[in-house]
C-alpha positions in Angstrom: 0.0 0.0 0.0 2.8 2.4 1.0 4.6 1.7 -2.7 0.2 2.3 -3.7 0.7 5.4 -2.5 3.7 7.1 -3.6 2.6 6.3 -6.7 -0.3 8.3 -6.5 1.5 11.6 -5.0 4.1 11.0 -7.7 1.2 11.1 -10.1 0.0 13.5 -8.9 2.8 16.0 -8.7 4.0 14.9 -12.3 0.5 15.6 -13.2 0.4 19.2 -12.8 3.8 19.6 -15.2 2.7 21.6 -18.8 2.4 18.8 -21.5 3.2 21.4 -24.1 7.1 20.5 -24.5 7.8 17.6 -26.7 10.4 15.7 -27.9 11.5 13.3 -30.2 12.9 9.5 -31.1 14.9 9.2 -33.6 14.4 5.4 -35.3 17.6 4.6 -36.9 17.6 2.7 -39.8 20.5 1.0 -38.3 18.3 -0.5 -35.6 19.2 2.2 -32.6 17.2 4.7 -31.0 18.0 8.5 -30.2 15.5 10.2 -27.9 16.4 13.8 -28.8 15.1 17.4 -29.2 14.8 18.6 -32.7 15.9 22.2 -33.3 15.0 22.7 -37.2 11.7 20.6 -37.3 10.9 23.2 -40.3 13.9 21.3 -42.3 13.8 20.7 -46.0 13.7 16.8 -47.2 17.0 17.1 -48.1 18.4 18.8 -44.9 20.5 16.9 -42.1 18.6 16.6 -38.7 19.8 19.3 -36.3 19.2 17.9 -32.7 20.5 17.9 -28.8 19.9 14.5 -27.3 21.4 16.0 -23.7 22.6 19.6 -22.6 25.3 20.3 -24.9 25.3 17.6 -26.6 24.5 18.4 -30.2 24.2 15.7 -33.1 23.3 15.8 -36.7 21.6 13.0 -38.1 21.9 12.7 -42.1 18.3 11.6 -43.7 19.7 8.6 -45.1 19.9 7.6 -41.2 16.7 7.9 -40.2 14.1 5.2 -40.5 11.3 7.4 -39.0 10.6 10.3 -36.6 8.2 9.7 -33.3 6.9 12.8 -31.8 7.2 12.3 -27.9 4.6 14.4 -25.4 5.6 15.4 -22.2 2.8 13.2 -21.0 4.4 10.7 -22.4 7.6 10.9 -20.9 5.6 11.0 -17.6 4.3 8.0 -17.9 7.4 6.1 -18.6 9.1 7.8 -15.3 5.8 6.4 -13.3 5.6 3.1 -15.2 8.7 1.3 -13.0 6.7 2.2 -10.2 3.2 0.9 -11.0 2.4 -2.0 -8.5 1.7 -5.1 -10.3 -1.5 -5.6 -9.2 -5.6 -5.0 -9.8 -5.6 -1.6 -8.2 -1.9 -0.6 -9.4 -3.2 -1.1 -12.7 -6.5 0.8 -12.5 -4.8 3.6 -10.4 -2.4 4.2 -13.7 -5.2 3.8 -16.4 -6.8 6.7 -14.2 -3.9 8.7 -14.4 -3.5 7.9 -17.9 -6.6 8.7 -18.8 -6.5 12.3 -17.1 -3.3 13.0 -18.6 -4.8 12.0 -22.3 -3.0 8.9 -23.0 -5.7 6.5 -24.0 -3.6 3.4 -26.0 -1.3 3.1 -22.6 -5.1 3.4 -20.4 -6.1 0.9 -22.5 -3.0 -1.5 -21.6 -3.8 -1.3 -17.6 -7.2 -1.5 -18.4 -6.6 -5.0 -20.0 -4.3 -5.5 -17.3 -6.8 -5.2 -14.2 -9.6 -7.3 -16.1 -6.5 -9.9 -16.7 -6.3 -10.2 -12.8 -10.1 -9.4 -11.8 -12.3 -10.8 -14.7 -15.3 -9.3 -13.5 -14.4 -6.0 -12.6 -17.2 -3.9 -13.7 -15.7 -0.4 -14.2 -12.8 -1.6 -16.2 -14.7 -3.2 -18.2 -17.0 -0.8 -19.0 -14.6 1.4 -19.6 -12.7 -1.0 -22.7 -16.9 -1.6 -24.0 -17.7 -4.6 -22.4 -21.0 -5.5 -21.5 -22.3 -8.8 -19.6 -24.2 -11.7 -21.5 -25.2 -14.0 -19.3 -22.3 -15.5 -17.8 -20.0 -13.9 -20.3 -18.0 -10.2 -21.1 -18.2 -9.7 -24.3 -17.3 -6.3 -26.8 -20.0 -5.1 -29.1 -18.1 -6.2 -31.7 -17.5 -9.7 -30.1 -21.2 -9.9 -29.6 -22.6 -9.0 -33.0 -19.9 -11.3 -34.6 -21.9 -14.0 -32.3 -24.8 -13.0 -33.5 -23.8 -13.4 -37.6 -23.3 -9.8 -37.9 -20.3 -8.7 -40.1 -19.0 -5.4 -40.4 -20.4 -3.1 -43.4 -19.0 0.0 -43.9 -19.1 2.3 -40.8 -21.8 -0.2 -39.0 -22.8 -4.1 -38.9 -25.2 -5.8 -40.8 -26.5 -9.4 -41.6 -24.2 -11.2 -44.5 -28.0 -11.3 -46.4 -28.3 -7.9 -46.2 -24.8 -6.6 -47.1 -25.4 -9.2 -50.0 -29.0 -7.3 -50.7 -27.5 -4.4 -50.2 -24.3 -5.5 -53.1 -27.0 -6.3 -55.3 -29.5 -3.1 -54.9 -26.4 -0.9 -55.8 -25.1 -3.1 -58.7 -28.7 -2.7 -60.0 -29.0 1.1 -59.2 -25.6 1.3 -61.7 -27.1 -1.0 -64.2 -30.0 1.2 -64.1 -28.3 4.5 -64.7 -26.1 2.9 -67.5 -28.6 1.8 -69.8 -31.0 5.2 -68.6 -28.0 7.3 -70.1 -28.5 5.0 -73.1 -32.4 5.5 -73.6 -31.9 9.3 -73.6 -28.4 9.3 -76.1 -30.7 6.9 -78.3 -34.1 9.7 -78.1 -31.6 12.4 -78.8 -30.6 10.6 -82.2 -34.2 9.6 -83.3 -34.6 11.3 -86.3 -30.9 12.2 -87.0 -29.9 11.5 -91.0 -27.4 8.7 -90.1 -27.9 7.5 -86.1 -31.9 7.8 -86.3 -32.1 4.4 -87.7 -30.2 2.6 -85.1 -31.4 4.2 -82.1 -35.2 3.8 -83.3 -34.1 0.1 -83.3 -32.3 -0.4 -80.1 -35.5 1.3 -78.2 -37.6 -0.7 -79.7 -35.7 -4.2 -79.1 -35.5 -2.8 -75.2 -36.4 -5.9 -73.0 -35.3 -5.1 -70.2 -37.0 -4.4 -66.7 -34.2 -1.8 -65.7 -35.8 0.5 -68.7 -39.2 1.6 -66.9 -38.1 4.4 -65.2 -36.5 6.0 -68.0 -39.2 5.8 -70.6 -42.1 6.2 -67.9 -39.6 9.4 -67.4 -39.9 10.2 -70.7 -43.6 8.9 -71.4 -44.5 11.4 -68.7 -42.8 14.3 -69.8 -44.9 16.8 -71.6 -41.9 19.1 -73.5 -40.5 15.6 -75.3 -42.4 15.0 -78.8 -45.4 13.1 -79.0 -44.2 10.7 -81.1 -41.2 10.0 -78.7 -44.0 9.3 -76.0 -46.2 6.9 -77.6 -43.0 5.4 -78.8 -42.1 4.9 -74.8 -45.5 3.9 -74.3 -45.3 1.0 -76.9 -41.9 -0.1 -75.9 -43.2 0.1 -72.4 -46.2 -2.1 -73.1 -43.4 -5.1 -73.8 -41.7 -5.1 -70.7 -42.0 -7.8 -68.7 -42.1 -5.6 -65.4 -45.4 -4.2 -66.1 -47.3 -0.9 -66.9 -46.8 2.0 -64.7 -50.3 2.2 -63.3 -49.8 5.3 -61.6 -48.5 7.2 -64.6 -50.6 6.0 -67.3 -53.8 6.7 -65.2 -52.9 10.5 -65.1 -51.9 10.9 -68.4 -55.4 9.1 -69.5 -57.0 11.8 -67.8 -55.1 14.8 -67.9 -52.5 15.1 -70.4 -53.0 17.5 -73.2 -52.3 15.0 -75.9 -56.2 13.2 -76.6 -53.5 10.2 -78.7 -52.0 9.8 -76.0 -54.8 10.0 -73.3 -56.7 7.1 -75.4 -53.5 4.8 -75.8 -52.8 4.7 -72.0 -56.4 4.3 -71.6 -56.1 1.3 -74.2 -53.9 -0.3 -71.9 -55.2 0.5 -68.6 -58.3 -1.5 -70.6 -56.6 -4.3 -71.7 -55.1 -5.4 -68.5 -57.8 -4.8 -66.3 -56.3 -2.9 -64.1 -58.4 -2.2 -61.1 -56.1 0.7 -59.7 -57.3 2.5 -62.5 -61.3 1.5 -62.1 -60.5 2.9 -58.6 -59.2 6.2 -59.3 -62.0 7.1 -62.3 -64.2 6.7 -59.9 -62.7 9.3 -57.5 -62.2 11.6 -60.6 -66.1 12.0 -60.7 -66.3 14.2 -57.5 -63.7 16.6 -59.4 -64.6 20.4 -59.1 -63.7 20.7 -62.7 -66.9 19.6 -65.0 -64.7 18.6 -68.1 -62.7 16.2 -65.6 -65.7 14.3 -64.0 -67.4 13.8 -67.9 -63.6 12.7 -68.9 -63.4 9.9 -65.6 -67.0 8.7 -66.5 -65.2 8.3 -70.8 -62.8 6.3 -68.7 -65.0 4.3 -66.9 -66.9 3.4 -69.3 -63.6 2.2 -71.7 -63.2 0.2 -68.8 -66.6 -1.0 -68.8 -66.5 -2.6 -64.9 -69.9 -2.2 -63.6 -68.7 -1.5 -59.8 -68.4 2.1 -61.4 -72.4 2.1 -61.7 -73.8 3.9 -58.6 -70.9 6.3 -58.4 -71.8 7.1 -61.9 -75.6 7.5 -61.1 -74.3 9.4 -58.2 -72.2 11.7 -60.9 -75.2 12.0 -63.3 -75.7 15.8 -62.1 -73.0 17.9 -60.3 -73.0 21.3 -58.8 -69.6 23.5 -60.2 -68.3 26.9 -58.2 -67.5 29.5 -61.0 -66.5 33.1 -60.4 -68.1 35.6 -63.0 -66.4 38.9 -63.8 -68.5 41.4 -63.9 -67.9 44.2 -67.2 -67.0 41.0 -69.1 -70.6 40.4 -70.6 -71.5 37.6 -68.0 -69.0 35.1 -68.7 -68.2 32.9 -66.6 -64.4 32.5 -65.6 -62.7 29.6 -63.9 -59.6 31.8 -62.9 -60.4 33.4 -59.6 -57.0 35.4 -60.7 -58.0 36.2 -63.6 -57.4 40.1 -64.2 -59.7 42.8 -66.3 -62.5 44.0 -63.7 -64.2 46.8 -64.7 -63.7 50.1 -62.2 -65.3 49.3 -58.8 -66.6 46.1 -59.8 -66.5 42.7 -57.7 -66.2 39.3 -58.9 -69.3 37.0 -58.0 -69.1 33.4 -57.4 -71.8 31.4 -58.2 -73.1 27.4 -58.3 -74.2 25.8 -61.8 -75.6 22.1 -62.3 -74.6 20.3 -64.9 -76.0 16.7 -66.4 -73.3 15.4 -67.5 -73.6 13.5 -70.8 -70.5 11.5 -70.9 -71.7 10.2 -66.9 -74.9 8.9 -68.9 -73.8 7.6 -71.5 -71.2 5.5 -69.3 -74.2 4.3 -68.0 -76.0 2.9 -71.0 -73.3 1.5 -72.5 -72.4 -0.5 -69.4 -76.1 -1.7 -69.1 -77.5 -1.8 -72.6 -81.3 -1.1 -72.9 -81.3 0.9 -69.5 -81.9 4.5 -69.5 -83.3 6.3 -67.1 -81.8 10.3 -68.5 -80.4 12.2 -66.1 -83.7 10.9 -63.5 -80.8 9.9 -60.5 -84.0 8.9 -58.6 -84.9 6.6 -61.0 -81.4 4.9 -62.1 -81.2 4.6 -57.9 -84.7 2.4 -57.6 -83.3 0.5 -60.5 -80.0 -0.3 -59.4 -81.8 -0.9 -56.0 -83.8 -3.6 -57.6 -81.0 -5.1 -59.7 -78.2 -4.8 -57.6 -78.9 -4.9 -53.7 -80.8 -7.4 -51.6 -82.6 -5.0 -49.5 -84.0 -0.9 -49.4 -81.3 1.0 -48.9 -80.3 5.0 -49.1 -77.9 5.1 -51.8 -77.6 9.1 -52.2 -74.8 10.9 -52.4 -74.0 12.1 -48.7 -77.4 14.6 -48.3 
């Protein structure tokens, strides 16, 4: 305990000594050792080492000499003076890792740590301290611990050998992607070109493979490209073996400026069936816009799936908002922005039913010799009698 002891006071006293000097070591190529103080550490490559290993003695080491240069604290040279004295024992050990790590040398803290857990396994601060944590019966790292668990390291964390394999393949994929995207657009660019037109028409339209949706949806979507570059990407898109783009051709059927182009993605919305787009017509009838709700109930009826029927009846007359501009001669305006009011006038908003046409004849086509007009009351009681097994209210939220 007495040895214990001095060490601590000797700590403590070499503790409070500035660690701002430094000096060097000198590895010799040789195989010897010069611990020394450099005095032109701003040297040039080519320069000899100026240094004084011990007052007044002054050496000069030639490059060629010298293997490599370690920069030594005065912390460190602490530590070595106290290191003789460090009892060989748990709390010798643990006393010098705190000291250690006060002073700021954390490789030699981690030494005594290892040191203390060597003669007391279980010692809970040390071993906290180097990242253990307690399993069971056993001390075990993180790392040592996720290894046990079939973890591997990825990168900056660990992960499951399935998913750094997932995670090979997604990125493989995400380059094969954008490899054969900057293709698609180098082969659009040439369409039409005297010489490369030819060739890049042909490659698009041999393109097979699943990693090509994005681009042409990309494209198919894009309202500057050229028509005919969109239905080309529509028809080339149509042949993949991944599948439409729902989501994209659903919108374009109902809102993009090009009526080609609205009836081909409807065409093949049609011909595969697809309920997502059943779905969404449907919703489209509730539109504020009159022109959208008689262009869902077109839809619908291309699609010709009677579960559209009662919203349909539902849709057979709406109610529109429209603002009218007065000095304008009464006509209505859909733009509540919309500029050229006369001095001191307001703009009026107003509500307009309209029977939808298209909505009807939706209806009639899906249920041939049925027509009731635009009488919802009566297309109700009918689809009442046809369609449910007992009276119920089938109007529109009123």
């Amino acid at each position: 305990m007495r040895h214990l002891a001095l060490l601590t006071i000797a700590a403590a006293s070499l503790a409070s000594v500035p660690r701002a000097a430094r000096a060097e070591v000198f590895v010799l190529k040789s195989g010897g050792r010069i611990e020394a103080r450099q005095l032109n550490p701003q040297r040039d490559a080519k320069e000899p080492y100026q240094v004084v290993a011990a007052p007044g003695m002054r050496l000069q080491l030639a490059p060629a000499q010298v293997e490599r240069v370690v920069v030594k604290t005065d912390a460190q040279k602490q530590y070595e003076a106290l290191l003789p004295n460090v009892p060989d024992s748990t709390e010798g050990h643990w006393q010098m890792a705190e000291w250690c790590k006060e002073i700021g040398l954390l490789d030699e803290r981690k030494r005594h740590l290892a040191e203390v857990i060597a003669r007391d396994p279980d010692h809970e601060t040390a071993r906290a301290a180097l990242g253990y944590t307690r399993h069971g019966s056993r001390w075990m790292t993180q790392e040592e611990f996720l290894l046990g668990q079939g973890y591997v390291r990825s990168g900056l964390g660990w992960k499951l050998p399935q998913q750094v394999d997932l995670d090979a393949a997604s990125r493989s994929h995400e380059l094969a992607e954008k490899e054969l995207r900057r293709d698609i657009l180098r082969w659009v660019d040439q369409l039409g070109h005297p010489r490369a037109g030819a060739d890049a028409l042909r490659q698009l339209k041999a393109l097979r493979d699943p990693l090509a949706m994005r681009a042409l949806t990309e494209i198919l979507a894009d309202s500057r490209q050229r028509i005919n570059v969109r239905l080309l990407c529509l028809d080339v898109l149509t042949q993949l073996p991944s599948g439409l783009p729902e989501a994209v051709l659903i919108r374009l059927a109902i809102e993009d400026r090009s009526a080609e182009l609205r009836d081909k993605c409807l065409d093949e919305l049609q011909r595969v069936g697809s309920q997502r787009a059943v779905a969404q017509f449907i919703k489209e009838l509730g539109h504020k816009e009159n022109g959208r709700v008689n262009r869902a109930a077109l839809c619908l009826e291309r699609m010709g799936d009677k579960q559209a029927t009662l919203p349909l009846i539902n849709a057979l007359v709406t109610t529109h908002k429209y603002l009218i501009l007065p000095g304008g001669g009464g006509g209505i305006n859909f733009n509540a922005a919309s500029g050229g009011l006369s001095a001191g006038g307001k703009p009026q908003k107003v509500q307009q039913d309209h029977q939808n046409d298209q909505v009807r004849t939706a209806l009639t086509y899906m249920h041939e010799g049925v027509n009731f007009q635009f009488d919802e009351a009566a297309w109700r009681k009918w689809y009442i009698e046809n369609f449910t097994s007992s009276q119920v209210d089938l109007r529109r939220g009123e």
